[in-house]
C-alpha positions in Angstrom: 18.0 124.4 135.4 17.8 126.4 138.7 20.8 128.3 140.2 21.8 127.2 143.5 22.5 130.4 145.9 25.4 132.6 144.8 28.0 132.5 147.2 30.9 135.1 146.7 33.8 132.9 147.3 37.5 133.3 145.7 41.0 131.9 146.5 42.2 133.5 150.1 39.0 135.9 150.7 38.0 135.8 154.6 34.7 137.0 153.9 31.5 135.4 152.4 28.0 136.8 151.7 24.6 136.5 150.3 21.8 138.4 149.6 18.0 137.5 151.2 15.0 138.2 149.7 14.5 141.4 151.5 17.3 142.7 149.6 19.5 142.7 153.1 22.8 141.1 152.3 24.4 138.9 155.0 27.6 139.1 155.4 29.5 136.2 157.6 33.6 135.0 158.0 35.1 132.4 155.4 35.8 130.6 158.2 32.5 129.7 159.3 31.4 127.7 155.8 32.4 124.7 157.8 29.7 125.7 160.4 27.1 126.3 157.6 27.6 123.1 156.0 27.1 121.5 159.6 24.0 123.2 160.0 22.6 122.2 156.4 23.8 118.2 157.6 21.8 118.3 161.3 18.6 120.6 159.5 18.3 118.1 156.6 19.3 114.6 158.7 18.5 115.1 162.6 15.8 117.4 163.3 12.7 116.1 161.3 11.7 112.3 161.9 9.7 111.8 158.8 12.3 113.5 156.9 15.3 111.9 158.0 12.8 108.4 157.4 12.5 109.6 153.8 16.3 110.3 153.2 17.6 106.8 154.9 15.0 105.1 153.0 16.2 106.5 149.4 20.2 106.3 150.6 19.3 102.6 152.0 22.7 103.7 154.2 24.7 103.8 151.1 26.9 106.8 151.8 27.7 107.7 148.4 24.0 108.3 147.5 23.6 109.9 150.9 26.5 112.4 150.0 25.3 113.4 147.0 21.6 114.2 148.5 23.4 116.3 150.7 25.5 118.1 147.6 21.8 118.4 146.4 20.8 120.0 149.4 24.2 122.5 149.6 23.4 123.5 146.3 20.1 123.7 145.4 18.4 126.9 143.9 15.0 125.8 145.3 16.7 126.5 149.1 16.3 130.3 149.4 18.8 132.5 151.2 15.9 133.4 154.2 16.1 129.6 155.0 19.5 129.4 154.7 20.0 132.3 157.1 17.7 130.7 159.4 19.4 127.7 159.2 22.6 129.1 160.2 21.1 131.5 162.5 19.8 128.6 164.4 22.8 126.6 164.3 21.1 123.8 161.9 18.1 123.2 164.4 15.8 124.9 162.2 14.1 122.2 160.5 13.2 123.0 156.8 9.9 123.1 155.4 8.7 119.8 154.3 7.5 121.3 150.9 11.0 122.3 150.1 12.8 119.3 151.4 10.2 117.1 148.9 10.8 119.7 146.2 14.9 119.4 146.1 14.5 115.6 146.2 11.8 115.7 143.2 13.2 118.3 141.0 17.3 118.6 142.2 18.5 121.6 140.3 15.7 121.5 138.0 12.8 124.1 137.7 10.6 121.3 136.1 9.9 117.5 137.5 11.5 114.8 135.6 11.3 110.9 136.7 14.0 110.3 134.7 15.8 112.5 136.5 14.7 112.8 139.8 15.7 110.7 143.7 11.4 110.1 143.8 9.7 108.2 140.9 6.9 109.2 138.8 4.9 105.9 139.9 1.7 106.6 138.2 3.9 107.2 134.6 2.5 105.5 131.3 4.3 105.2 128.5 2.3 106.9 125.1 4.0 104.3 123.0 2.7 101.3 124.4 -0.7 100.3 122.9 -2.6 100.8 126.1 -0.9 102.9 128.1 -1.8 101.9 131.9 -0.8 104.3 134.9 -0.7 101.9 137.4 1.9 99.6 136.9 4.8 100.8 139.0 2.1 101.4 141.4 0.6 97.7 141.1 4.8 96.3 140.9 5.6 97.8 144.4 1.9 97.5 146.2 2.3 93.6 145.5 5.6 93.4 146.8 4.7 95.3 150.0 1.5 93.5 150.9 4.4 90.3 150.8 7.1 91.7 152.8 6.5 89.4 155.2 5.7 86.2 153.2 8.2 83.6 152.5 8.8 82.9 148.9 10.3 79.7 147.4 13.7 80.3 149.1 12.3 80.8 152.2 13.6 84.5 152.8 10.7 86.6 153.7 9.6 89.5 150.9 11.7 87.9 148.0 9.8 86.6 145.4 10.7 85.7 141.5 10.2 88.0 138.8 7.4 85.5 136.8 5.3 85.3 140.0 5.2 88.8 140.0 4.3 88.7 136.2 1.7 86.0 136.4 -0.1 88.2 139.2 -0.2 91.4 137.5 -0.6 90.4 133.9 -4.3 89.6 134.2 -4.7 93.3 135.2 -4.4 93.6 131.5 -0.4 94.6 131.6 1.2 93.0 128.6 4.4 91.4 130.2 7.0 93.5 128.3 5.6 96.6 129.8 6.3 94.7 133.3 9.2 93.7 132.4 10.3 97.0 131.7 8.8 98.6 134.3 10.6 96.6 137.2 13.7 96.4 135.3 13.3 100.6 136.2 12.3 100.0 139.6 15.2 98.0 140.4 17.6 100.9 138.9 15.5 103.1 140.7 16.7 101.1 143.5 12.7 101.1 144.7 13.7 97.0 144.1 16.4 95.1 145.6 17.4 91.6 143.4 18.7 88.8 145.2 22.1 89.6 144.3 21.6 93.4 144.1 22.5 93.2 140.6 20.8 96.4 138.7 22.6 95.3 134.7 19.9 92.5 134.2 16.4 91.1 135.6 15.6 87.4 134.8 12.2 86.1 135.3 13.5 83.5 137.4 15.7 86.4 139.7 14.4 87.2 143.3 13.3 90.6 143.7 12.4 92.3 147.0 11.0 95.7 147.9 13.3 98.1 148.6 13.7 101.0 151.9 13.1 103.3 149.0 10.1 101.3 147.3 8.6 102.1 150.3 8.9 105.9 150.6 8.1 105.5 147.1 4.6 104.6 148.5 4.9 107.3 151.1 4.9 109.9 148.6 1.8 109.1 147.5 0.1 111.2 150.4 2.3 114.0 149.9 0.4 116.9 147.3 3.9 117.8 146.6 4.9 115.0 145.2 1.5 114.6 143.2 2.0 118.0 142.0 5.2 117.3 140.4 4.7 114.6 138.8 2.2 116.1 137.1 4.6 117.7 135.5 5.7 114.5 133.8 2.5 112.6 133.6 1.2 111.7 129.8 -2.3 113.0 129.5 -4.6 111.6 126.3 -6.8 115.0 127.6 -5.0 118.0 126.3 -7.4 120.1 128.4 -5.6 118.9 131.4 -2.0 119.1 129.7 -3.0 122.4 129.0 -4.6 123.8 132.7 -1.3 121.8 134.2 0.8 123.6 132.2 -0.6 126.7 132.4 0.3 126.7 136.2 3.7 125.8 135.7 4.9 128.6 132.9 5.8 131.2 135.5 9.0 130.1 138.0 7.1 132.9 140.7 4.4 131.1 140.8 5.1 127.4 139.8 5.7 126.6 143.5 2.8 128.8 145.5 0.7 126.9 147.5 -2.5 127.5 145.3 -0.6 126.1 142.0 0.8 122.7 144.0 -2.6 122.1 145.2 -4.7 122.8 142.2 -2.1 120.6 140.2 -1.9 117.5 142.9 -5.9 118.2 142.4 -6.1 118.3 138.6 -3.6 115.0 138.4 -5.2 112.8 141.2 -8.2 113.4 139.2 -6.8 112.4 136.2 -5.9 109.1 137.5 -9.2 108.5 139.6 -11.2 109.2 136.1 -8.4 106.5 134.8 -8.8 104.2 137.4 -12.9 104.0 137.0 -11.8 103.4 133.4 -9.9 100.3 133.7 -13.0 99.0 136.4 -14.5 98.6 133.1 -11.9 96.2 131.8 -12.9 92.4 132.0 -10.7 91.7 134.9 -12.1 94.1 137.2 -15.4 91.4 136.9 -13.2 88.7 138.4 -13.8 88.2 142.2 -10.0 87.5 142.8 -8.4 90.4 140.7 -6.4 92.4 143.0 -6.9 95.8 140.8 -8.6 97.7 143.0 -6.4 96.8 146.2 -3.5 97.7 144.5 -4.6 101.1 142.9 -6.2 102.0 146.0 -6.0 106.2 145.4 -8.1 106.7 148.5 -4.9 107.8 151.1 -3.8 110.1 148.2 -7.4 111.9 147.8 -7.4 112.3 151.9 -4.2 113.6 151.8 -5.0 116.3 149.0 -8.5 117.0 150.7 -6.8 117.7 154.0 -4.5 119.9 152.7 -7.7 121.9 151.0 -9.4 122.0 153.9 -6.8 123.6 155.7 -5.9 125.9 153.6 -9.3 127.1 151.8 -12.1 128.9 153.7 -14.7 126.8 154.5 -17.8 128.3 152.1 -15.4 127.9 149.2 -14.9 124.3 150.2 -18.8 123.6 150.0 -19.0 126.0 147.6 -17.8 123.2 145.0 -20.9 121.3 144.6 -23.1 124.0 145.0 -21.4 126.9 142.3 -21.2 124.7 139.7 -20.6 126.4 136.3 -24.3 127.5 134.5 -25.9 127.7 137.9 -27.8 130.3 138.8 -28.0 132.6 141.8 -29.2 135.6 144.0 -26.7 137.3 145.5 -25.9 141.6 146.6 -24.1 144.1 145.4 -21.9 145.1 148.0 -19.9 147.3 146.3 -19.3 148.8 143.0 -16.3 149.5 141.1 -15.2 151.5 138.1 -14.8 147.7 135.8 -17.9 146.4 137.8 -19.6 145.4 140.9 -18.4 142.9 144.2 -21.3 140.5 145.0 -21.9 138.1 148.0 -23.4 134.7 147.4 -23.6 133.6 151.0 -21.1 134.9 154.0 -17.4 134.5 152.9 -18.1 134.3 149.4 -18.0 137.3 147.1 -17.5 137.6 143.4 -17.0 140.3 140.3 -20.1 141.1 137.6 -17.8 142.5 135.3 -19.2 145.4 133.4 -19.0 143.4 130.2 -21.5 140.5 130.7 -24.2 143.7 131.3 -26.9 143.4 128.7 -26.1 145.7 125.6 -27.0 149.2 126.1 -27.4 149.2 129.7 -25.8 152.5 131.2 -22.7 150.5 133.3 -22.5 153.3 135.9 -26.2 153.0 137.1 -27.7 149.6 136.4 -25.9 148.3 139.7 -26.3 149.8 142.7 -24.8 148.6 146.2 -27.8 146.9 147.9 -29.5 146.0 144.7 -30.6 142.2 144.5 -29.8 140.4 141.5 -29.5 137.3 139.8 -26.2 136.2 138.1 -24.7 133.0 136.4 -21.6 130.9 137.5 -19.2 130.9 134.5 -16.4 129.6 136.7 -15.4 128.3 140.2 -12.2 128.4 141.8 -12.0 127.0 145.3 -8.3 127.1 146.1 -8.0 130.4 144.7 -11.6 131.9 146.3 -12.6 132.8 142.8 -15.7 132.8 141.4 -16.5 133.9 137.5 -20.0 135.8 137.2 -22.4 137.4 134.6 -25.3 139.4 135.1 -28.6 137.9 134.8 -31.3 140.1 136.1 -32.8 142.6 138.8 -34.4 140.7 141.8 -37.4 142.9 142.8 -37.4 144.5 146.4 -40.1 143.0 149.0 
């Protein structure tokens, strides 16, 4: 659990304070908390149109569920004390960072991302006890019922349909229909579903269901790399590589949330589930000219959403880099500079790398086999675009013209 900021409030006291980041402590009267907590309500709610969309979709103007996003928001540790002050400072028109906002809705006043326990669904989650564990059925449940919003269904009230026709449609996607079951009777508690009667204890198969305002932020969320990186925090890999890479990003709270880690890990996951996807093409019904699989799982506004992001925040050369540095390649490049653990090399302009002194061949004198200006060829051991990283090991000398 994360600890919301540390207010030093007692019975009577007419001051308040908090300390930033900087280490400068802010010091402000008790009787401006009402002010602060007016700020946090017009930052949050009024100043940010897709935001504000997100948060009426998921409260569906239920003012309970609306409050206690907003307790979420007062008291979440993943608001730091610089925004705060900015907030206040700004008298709530600051608008807060979109990354932030998405990261107290997915993780509350948890460090890690749990569905379970979270206002946004994992909708990509499998189950590992089911006998074939498919990603997509949440996804598949709420696509369905959004590409018949509009459409009248047996009681003539547009978007509801009943729970078997919803079955019959996705079962031959190779969903057994208890896992269907179960998965909408979690949408609907999830409130991504509305029933007919907007009954959450019990779905029949002959009950109307509807998408919901927050089915379709749900949907949203898919081209949001925050989002994609948290719930690859809760995502059942049968690759432990991957389990092991995602979680490797995640053990350290300082860096958990940089942008580097929520990119790489909206990266490794989307992955995942394209390399799933292209999986389940294989499946018989994918050979059936009416099987609405591959509408339905449609990844492709999810991998322009993560590409986008890349692109604007990784150099260019490191972008291209990917399909040209791939690992076992070979390739000429100059010392530029030498170190006492090694030597700097450039590949091409804007992309340099480290021969450590290790990967020299055995016996070699380390202080005089490179020089800066020497040509020489080296292999790719590893390549890390978002991070401008690239893992090398001397090869050979190039000789001079």
């Amino acid at each position: 659990m994360l600890r919301g900021c540390s207010f030093e409030l007692s019975r009577g006291s007419k001051t308040l304070d908090y300390d930033l980041p900087n280490g400068m402590r802010v010091q402000y009267g008790a009787s401006a908390l009402s002010r602060y907590l007016t700020s946090i309500l017009s930052s949050v709610f009024e100043h940010d149109k897709y935001v504000r969309r997100m948060l009426v979709g998921l409260t569906a103007r239920n003012i309970r569920k609306a409050l206690e996003i907003f307790v979420e928001f007062c008291t979440s540790g993943h608001i730091r004390e610089d925004e705060i002050f900015k907030i206040t400072q700004k008298n709530g028109v600051h608008t807060l960072p979109l990354d932030v906002v998405s990261r107290v809705l997915l993780r509350m006043n948890r460090r890690h991302y749990d569905s379970d326990f979270s206002y946004l669904k994992n909708l990509l989650a499998a189950d590992s006890r089911d006998d074939r564990p498919f990603y997509f059925t949440r996804l598949a449940i709420l696509r369905w019922l959004h590409k018949h919003f509009s459409d009248s269904g047996p009681s003539n009230h547009p978007g509801y349909f009943p729970v078997s026709t919803v079955k019959e449609t996705l079962a031959p996607l190779g969903i057994k229909v208890e896992v269907l079951t179960r998965e909408i009777e979690y949408l609907v508690v999830a409130q991504c579903i509305t029933t007919e009667d907007f009954s959450i204890s019990s779905v029949s198969d002959d009950m109307l269901i509807r998408l919901a305002p927050a089915g379709f932020v749900h949907l949203e969320m898919l081209e949001n790399t925050s989002y994609l990186a948290a719930i690859a925090e809760d995502t059942y890999f049968d690759t432990e590589d991957v389990a092991r890479r995602v979680a490797g990003r995640i053990n350290n709270v300082t860096s958990q949330y940089s942008d580097e880690s929520t990119l790489e890990n909206a990266h490794e996951v989307l992955k995942y589930f394209e390399d799933m996807r292209s999986k389940y093409n294989q499946l018989p019904h994918a050979y059936l000219s009416s099987s609405p699989f591959f509408e339905l799982t449609d990844l492709s506004a999810a991998r322009a959403a993560v590409d986008a992001r890349e692109k604007g925040f990784v150099p260019a050369p490191w972008i291209s880099g990917k399909e040209k540095y791939t690992v076992g390649s070979e390739h000429e490049c100059v010392v530029t500079s030498a170190k006492t653990y090694g030597v700097i090399v450039e590949l091409e302009p804007g992309v340099w790398g480290l021969i450590h002194h290790d990967t020299y061949p055995p016996g070699s004198n380390r202080k005089y086999l490179l020089q800066v200006g020497d040509k020489i060829l080296a292999t790719v051991t590893s390549f890390e675009a978002i991070r401008t990283r690239i893992g090398l090991t001397y090869v050979d000398h190039i000789a001079g013209d």
